[in-house]
C-alpha positions as CSV (number, residue, x, y, z in Angstrom):
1,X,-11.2,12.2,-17.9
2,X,-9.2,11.4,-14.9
3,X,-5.5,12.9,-16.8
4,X,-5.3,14.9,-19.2
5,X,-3.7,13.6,-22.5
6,X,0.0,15.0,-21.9
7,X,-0.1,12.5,-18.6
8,X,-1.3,9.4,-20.9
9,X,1.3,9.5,-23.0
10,X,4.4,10.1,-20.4
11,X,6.7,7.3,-21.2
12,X,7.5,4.7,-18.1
13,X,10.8,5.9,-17.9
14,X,9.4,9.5,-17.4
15,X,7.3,8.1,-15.0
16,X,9.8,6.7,-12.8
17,X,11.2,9.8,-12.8
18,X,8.4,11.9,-11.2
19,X,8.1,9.0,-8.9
20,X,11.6,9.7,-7.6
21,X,11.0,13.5,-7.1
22,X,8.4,12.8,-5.2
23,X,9.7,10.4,-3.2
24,X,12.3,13.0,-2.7
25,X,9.6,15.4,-1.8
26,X,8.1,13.1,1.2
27,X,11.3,12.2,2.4
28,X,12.3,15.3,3.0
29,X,8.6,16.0,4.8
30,X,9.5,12.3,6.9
31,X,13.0,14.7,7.9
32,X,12.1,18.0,8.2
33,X,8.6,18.2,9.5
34,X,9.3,20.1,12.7
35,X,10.3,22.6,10.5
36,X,8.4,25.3,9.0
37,X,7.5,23.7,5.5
38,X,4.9,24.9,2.8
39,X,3.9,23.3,-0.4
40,X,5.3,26.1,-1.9
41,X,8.9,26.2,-1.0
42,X,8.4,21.7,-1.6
43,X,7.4,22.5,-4.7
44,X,10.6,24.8,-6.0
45,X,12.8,22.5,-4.8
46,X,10.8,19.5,-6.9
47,X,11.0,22.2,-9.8
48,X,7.1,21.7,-10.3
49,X,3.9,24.2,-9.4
50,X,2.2,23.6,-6.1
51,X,-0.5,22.6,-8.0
52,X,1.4,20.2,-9.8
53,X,2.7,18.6,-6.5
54,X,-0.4,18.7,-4.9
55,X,-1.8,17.1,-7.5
56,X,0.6,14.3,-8.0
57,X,1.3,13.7,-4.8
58,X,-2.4,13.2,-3.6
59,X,-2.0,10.5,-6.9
60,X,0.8,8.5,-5.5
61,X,0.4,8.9,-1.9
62,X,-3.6,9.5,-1.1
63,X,-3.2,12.6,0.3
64,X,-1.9,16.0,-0.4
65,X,1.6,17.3,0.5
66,X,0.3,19.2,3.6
67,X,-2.0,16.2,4.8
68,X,1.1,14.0,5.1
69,X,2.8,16.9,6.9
70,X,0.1,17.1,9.4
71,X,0.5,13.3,9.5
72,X,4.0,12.7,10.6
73,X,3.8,15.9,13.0
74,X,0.6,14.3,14.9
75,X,2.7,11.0,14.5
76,X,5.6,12.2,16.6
77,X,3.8,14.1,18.9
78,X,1.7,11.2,20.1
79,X,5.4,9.8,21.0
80,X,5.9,12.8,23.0
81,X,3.1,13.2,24.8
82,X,3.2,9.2,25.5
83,X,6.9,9.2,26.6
84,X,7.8,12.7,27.1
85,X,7.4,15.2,30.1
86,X,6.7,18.2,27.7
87,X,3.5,20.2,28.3
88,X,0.8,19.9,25.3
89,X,2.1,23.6,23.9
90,X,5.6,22.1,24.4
91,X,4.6,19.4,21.7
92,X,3.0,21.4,19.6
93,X,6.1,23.4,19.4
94,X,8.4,20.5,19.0
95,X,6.4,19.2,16.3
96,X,6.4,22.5,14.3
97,X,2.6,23.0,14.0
98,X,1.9,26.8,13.1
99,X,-0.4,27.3,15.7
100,X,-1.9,25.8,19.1
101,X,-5.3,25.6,17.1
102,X,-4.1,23.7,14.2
103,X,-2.8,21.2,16.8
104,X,-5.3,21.0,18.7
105,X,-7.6,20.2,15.6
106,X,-5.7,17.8,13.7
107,X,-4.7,16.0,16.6
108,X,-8.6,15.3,17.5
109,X,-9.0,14.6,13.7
110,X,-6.3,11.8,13.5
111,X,-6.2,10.1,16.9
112,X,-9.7,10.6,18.0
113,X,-9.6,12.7,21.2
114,X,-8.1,15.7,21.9
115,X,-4.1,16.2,22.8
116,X,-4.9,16.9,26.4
117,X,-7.0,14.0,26.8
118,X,-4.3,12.0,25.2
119,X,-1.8,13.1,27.4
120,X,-3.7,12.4,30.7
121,X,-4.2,8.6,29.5
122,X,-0.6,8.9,28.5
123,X,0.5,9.4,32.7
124,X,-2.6,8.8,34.1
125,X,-2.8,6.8,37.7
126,X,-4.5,3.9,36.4
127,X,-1.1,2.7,34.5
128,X,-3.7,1.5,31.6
129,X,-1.2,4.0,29.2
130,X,-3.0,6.2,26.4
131,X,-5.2,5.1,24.1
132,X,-4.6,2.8,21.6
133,X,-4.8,4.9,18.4
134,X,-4.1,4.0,14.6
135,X,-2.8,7.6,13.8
136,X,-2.9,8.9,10.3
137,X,-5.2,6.6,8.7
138,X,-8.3,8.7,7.6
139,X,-7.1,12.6,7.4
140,X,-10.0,15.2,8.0
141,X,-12.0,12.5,9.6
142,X,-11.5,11.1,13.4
143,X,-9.4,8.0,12.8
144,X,-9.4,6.8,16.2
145,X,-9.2,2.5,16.1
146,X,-9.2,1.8,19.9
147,X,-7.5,-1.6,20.5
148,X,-8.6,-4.1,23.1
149,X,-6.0,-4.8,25.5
């Protein structure tokens, strides 16, 4: 069985309710993600287990807390390195990933080629701009969609 029977027989009104806390929960990743932010600490503040959010987050959103993190960070440093005149480790900073690594391998994941790569298309001399990149829309797989121009 996908739930288990205490899930089944939540009433709507219950369920509206968990909804909204984690809504809550991914607005406040959407706001805060150049900040250092765990599912942990996201969890307290929901008043569930981080296996509780985990759980029903992947169930409402398709992906786990963290994933959607990793997400929005990648997100906005794509904007950076596009528009910005901040070094790759700059970025990485700005966007609050943990480590250079991390960056480096999520950012390959989601857009398709690595950050540095990016970044060169971003300013290169040919004026053709970076690559056109749907970001976010396969985590832990490359989810590079290159457009035609």
């Amino acid at each position: 069985m996908c739930h288990p029977a205490w899930a089944r027989a939540r009433t709507a009104a219950q369920r509206l309710r968990d909804l909204a806390r984690l809504r809550r929960v991914r607005d406040r990743i959407d706001r805060e993600y150049a900040q250092p932010l765990d599912v942990e600490a996201l969890a307290r503040a929901a008043d569930l287990t981080a296996g509780q959010l985990s759980r029903a987050f992947r169930v409402a959103y398709g992906r786990s807390p963290y994933a959607y993190l990793m997400v929005r960070r990648i997100e906005r440093a794509t904007a950076l390195l596009r528009h910005g005149d901040l070094s790759v480790s700059e970025v990485c900073r700005a966007v609050g990933c943990p480590s250079p690594g991390i960056f480096h391998t999520r950012f390959t994941e989601q857009v398709g080629v690595p950050p540095t790569v990016y970044r060169r298309a971003a300013g290169g001399a040919t004026g053709t701009g970076p690559p056109r990149v749907r970001v976010g829309a396969v985590v832990g797989r490359a989810a590079a969609v290159t457009a035609p121009r």
